[in-house]
C-alpha positions as CSV (number, residue, x, y, z in Angstrom):
1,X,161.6,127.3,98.6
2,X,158.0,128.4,97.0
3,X,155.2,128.4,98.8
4,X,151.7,128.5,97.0
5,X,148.5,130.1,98.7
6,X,145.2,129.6,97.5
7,X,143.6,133.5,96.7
8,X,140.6,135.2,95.9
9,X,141.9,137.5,93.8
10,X,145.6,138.8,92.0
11,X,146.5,141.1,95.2
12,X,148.3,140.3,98.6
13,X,145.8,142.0,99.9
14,X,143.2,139.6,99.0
15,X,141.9,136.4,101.1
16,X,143.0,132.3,101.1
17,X,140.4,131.2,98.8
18,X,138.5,128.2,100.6
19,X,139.0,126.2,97.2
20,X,142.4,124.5,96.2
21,X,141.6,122.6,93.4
22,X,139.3,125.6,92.1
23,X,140.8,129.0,93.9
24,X,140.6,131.9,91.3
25,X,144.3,132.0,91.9
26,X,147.8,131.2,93.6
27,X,150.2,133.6,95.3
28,X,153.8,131.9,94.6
29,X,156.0,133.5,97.6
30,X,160.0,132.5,96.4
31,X,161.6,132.8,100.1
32,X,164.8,133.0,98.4
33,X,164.1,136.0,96.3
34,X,161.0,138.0,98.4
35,X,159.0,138.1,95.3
36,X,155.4,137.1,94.8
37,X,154.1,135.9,91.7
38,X,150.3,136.0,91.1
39,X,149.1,133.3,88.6
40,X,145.4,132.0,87.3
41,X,144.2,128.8,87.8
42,X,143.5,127.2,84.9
43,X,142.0,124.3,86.1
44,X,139.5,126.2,87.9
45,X,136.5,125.4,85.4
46,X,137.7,121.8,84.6
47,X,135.0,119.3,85.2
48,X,136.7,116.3,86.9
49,X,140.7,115.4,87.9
50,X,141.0,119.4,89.1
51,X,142.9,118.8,92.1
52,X,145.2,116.3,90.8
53,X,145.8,118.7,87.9
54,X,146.1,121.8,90.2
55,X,148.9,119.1,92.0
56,X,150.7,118.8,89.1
57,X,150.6,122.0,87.6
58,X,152.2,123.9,91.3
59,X,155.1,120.9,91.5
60,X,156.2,121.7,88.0
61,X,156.8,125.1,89.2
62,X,159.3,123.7,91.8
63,X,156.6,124.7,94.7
64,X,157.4,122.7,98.3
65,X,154.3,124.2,100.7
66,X,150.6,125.0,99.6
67,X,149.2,127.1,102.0
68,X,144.5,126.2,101.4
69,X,141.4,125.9,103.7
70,X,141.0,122.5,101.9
71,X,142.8,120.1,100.3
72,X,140.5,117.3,98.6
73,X,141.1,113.8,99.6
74,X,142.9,112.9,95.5
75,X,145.1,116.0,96.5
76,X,146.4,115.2,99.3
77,X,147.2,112.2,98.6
78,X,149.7,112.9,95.7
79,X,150.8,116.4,97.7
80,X,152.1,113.4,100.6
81,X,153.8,111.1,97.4
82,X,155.0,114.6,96.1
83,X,156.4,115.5,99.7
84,X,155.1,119.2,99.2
85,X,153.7,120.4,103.1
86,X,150.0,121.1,103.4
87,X,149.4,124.6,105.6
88,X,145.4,125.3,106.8
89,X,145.8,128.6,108.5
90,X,143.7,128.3,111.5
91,X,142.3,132.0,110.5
92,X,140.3,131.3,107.4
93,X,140.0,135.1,106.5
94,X,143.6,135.8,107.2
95,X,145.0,137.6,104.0
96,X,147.5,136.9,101.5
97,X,150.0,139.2,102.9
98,X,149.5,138.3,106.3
99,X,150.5,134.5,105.4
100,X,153.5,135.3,103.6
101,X,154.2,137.3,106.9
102,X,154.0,134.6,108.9
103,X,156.3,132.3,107.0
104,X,159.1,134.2,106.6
């Protein structure tokens, strides 16, 4: 199981960014192996279709929970036909770290 978080910056140390479709980055936390993988978004600066693409892009890398403040409405609606869980941590300035603590 992967599970992508939303994040501020490249560190666990870092924040949930409040953006989904535009966070700076994702933490990908691989429960089977321990290991966190920062990536960029590259959809961050698109102008239109960003969440949908952000969608896309984290279920081509096998992710099954995407831990955000906010998911748009285009989002969620294709994270539901994708079956891939939606987390908003009630803490909004919980850290990256902190999360993956909590769902281990």
């Amino acid at each position: 199981m992967i599970t992508a978080i939303t994040s501020n910056a490249n560190t666990k140390a870092a924040q949930v960014d409040e953006k989904f479709g535009r966070c700076a980055y994702f933490a990908l936390h691989n429960h089977a192996t321990g290991e966190t993988e920062f990536i960029d978004n590259p959809h961050k600066n698109n102008k239109g279709g960003v969440g949908s693409s952000v969608v896309e892009m984290l279920a081509n890398r096998e992710v099954t929970q995407i831990v955000a403040i906010e998911f748009g409405p285009k989002a969620k609606n294709l994270l539901e036909k994708l079956s891939i869980q939606m987390i908003v941590p009630e803490n909004k300035q919980i850290t990256i770290e902190e999360i993956i603590a909590k769902i281990k």
